[in-house]
N, C-alpha and C positions, 0 to 999 in steps of 0.2 A: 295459153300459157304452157311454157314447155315443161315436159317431165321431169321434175327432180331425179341429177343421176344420185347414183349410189356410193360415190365419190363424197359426194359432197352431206357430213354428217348431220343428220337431226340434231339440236338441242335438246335433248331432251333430262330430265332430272332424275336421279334414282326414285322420287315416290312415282314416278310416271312409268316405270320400268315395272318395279316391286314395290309392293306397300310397306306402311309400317310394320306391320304383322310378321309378311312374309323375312323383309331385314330382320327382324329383331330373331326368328325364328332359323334366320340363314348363319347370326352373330352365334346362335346358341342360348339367346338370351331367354329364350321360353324352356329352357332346359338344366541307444545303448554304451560300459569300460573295459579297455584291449589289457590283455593280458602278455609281459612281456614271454617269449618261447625259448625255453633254454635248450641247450644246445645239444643234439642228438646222444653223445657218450656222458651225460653230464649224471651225478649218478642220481637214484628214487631218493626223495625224501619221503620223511614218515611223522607222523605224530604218533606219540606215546602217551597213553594215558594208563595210567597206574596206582594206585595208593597210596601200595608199600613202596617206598622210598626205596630200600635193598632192592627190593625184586627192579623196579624202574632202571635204576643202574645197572642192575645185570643184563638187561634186558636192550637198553641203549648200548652198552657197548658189545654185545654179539652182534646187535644192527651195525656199528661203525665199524665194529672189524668184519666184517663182510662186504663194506663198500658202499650202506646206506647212509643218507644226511639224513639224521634226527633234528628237525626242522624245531621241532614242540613236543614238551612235556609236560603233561596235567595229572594230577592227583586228584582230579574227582569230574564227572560224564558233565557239568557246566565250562572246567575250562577243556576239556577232548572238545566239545563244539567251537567254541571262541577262537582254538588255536587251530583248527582245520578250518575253520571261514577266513580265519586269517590269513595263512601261509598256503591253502589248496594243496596240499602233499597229494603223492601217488599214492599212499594207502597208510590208514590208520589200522595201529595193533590197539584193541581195547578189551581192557579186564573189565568183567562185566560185574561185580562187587565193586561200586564206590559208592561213596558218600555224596550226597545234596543231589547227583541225579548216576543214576546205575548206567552200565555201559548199554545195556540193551537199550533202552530210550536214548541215550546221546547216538547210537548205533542209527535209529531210529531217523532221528530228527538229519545226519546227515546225509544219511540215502536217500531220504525225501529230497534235500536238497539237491543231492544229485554231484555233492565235491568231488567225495572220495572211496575209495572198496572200503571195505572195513571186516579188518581180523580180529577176531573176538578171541581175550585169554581169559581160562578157570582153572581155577583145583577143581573145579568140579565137570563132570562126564554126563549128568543127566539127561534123557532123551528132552523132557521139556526144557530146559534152560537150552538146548540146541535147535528146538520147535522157535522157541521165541526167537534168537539170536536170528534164524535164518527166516523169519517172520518179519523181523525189523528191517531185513536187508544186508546184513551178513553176508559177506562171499565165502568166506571159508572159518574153521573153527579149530584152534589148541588146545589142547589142556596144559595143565602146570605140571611138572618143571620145564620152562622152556628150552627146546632142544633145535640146534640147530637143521639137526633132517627133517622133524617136522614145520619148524617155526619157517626157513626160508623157501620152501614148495608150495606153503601156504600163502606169504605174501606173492609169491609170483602168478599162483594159480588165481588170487581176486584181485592183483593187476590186469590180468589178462579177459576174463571175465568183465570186470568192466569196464574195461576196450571197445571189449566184441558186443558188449548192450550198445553204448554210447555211440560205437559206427552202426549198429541196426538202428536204434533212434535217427542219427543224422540219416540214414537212406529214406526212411521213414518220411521226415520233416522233408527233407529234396522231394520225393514225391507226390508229396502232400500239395509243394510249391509249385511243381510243375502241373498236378492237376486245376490248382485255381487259376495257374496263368491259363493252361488252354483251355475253362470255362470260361476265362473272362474275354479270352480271345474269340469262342465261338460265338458269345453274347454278345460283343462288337458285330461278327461277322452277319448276325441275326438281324442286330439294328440295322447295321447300314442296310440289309435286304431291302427288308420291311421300310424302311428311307424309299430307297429306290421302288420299290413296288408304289406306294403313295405316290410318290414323284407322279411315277407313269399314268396311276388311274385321275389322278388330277388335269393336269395334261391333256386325259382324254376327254373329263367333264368341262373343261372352261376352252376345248374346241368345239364339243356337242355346242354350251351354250353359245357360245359367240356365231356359230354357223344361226342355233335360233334367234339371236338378238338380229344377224343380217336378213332374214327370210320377215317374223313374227315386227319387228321395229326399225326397219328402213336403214342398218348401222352397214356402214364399210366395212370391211373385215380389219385392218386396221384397227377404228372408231371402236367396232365391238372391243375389241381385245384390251385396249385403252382405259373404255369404259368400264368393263370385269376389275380393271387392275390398278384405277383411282378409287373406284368405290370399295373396292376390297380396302383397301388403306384408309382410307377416309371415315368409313363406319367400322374398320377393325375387325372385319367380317373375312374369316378363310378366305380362300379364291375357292376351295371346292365346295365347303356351302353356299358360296353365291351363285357357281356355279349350278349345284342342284336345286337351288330355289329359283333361277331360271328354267332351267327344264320342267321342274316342276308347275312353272307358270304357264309357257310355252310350247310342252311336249307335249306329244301326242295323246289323249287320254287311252291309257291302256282298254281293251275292248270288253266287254262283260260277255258273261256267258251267252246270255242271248244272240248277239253279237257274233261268235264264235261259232253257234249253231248256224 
C-alpha cells in the first residue's frame, strides 16, 4: 500500500486532536443656551441694587450720564440676584445694608455663579464688612456718598479683573482639554500597540502549532491551518489558546534539571 502523502488531509475530529479537558481549558472555561454678543462700542450695562429709593436714583443717573445701561434695579440682595441672572450685566453696584437678603450674600451667591464683578456700596468703612465683601467675591469696594472719581475707577477696575480671571479660567479649561485629548490620544495609541503586539504573538503560536499538528498529526500545512481556524469558531475557543493547548499537547517537553545536568 502506498504511502499516504501529506497532501492529502487525515479526517481527523477535534477530541482526536485535544481532549475535552484540554478544549475546555483552551476556551478558558476551567478559568448646552447661546448668548446673543452685543456689539464691541455698545455701552456696560449694570444692575443696581439699593434700598433707598433717593440714593438708587442718584446713583442710576450718575451711571447713565457717564455712558452706562442700567439694565436693573433692586431694592433688596433677593431681586440684585434675580435681576443679574436675568439680564447678565458687566458689573453690579451693591449696597450691602438691604432687607430679606444683604448685599454681601447676594454678592455671594453671584460670584459663585460666576455672572458678574460686583461693586459693593456703604456708609460704612469697616475693615470687617470689607473682610466679608472681598470674601464673598467683591472686586472692588465704595463708601457713601457716591462720588464719581471713586464710583467709576471702581466699576472699571472689577470689569477688568474679572476679565483677566475669566480668560485665565478659559486658558485653564483649553488645557485642561487638550490634556484629555492627548491622554486619550496616547491611550488609543497604547491599544492599538498592545493590538498589534497580540496580533504578532498569535501569529507566532497558531504557526508553532500548525507546523506541530503537520509533523505530531499527519495535517498539510494548509489542512493544519484550517483546522486551528474551524475549531477555533466552532468551539469559540481563541486561535491562541488553541494554539497553546496544541503545543502544549505536542511540544517538546521542557527538559528537567537532571536532564540539563
Amino acid at each position: 500500500m502506498a504511502a499516504r502523502k501529506k497532501s492529502e488531509e487525515p479526517m481527523m475530529s477535534v477530541d482526536e486532536v485535544l481532549t475535552d479537558e484540554e478544549l475546555k481549558a483552551a476556551a478558558g472555561e476551567s478559568e448646552p443656551v447661546a448668548h446673543e454678543e452685543r456689539p464691541a462700542d455698545a455701552p456696560h450695562t449694570v444692575v443696581v441694587a439699593e434700598d433707598e429709593a433717593v440714593n438708587r436714583m442718584d446713583l442710576v443717573a450718575m451711571l447713565e450720564d457717564n455712558g452706562y445701561e442700567v439694565v436693573g434695579q433692586a431694592a433688596n440682595g433677593e431681586e440684585a440676584v434675580e435681576l443679574t441672572r436675568k439680564y447678565r450685566p458687566d458689573v453690579v453696584c451693591m449696597d450691602v445694608k438691604m432687607p430679606r437678603m444683604d448685599g454681601i450674600a447676594a454678592a455671594g451667591i453671584i460670584c459663585d455663579e460666576n455672572i458678574a464683578p460686583v461693586v459693593m456700596l456703604t456708609a460704612f468703612s469697616q475693615t470687617d464688612l470689607v473682610r466679608k465683601a472681598t470674601g464673598a467675591g467683591a472686586m472692588a469696594y465704595v463708601t457713601k456718598p457716591y462720588e464719581e472719581s471713586k464710583l467709576l475707577p471702581a466699576l472699571e477696575v472689577a470689569m477688568g479683573r474679572f476679565a483677566e480671571i475669566n480668560d485665565l479660567l478659559d486658558n485653564v479649561e483649553r488645557g485642561e482639554r487638550k490634556l484629555k485629548e492627548a491622554e486619550a490620544q496616547l491611550k488609543a495609541a497604547e491599544e492599538k500597540l498592545k493590538k498589534a503586539e497580540d496580533t504578532l504573538e498569535e501569529r507566532k503560536l497558531v504557526d508553532r502549532a500548525k507546523g506541530l499538528l503537520m509533523d505530531k498529526a499527519d495535517f498539510s500545512e494548509q489542512g493544519a491551518f484550517r483546522w486551528i481556524q474551524k475549531t477555533s469558531m466552532d468551539q469559540r475557543i481563541p486561535k491562541k489558546r488553541l494554539a497553546l493547548a496544541i503545543i502544549a499537547k505536542y511540544g517538546d517537553p521542557k527538559p528537567s534539571d537532571a536532564d540539563e545536568r
